[in-house]
N, C-alpha and C positions, 0 to 999 in steps of 0.2 A: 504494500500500500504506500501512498504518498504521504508524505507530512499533512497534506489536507484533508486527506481522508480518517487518518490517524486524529487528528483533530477535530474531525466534524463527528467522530465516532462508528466512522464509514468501515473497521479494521474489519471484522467479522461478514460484514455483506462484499465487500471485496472480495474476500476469498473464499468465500463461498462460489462467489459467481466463477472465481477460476478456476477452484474445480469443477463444479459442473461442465465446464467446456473443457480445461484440459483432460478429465478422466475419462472421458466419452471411448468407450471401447480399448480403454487401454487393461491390461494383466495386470495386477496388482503384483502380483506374485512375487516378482523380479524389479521395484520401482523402489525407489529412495525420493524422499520428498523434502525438498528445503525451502524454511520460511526466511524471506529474505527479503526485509520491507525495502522499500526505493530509497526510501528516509536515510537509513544508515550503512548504504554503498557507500564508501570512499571518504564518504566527509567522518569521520572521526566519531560518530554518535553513534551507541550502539542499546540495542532497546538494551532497558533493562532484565538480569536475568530471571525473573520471576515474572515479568510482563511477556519476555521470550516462551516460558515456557507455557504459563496461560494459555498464549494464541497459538503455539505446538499441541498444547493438550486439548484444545477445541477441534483442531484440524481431526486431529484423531477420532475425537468425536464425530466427526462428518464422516467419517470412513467409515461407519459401522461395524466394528470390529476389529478391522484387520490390522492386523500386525504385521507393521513395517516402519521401517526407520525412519526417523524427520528429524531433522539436522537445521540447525538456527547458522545464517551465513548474514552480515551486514557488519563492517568493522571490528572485527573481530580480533582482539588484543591481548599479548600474552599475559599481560595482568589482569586479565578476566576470565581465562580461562577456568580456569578452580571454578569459580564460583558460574563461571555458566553449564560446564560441566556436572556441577554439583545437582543439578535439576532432574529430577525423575523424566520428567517428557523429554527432555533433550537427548538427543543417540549421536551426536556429532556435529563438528562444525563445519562450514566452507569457510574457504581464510584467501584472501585477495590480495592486498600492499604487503600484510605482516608475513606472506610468505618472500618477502622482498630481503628480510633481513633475516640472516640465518641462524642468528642467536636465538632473538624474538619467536622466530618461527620452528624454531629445536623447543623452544618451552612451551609451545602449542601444541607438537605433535608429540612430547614426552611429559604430559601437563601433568600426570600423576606422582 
């Protein structure tokens, strides 16, 4: 979602509507899904991770069921990791800039 939509309270009808059209005849079976608002590409602002996991664990609910992975990706920082990690709905991250730097990005992929 947008910072607009995130703000007008638009977050949940958003993605709703994208699954609906992206899941259209797709296999679940084999799919990883990542929540990855517009908001927090590139610019340094990353939801919070219990807001993260919230909107992860609604997704979930929209899927009736199934079990599969959903992965929080938007600025994602190796001083955050612990604690985004720490979230029950979260199964993994996608990492953009901070796989830029290889310190940064060793504490992301060895966050434990």
């Amino acid at each position: 979602e947008t910072k607009q939509q995130r703000d007008a309270g638009e977050t949940q009808t958003h993605i709703a509507q994208q699954l609906k059209a992206g899941l259209v005849g797709v296999n679940l079976s084999n799919l990883v899904i990542a929540y990855e608002p517009i908001w927090a590409i590139g610019t340094g602002d990353t939801c919070e991770s219990k807001e993260a996991n919230r909107v992860i664990g609604w997704i979930r609910d929209q899927l009736n069921g199934e079990d599969l992975p959903i992965q929080y990706g938007g600025s994602v920082k190796p001083e955050l990791i612990d604690e985004i990690m720490d979230q029950p709905e979260i199964n993994g991250v996608l990492v953009g800039g901070a796989s830029l730097d290889p310190i940064g990005f060793a504490r992301i992929v060895n966050y434990q």
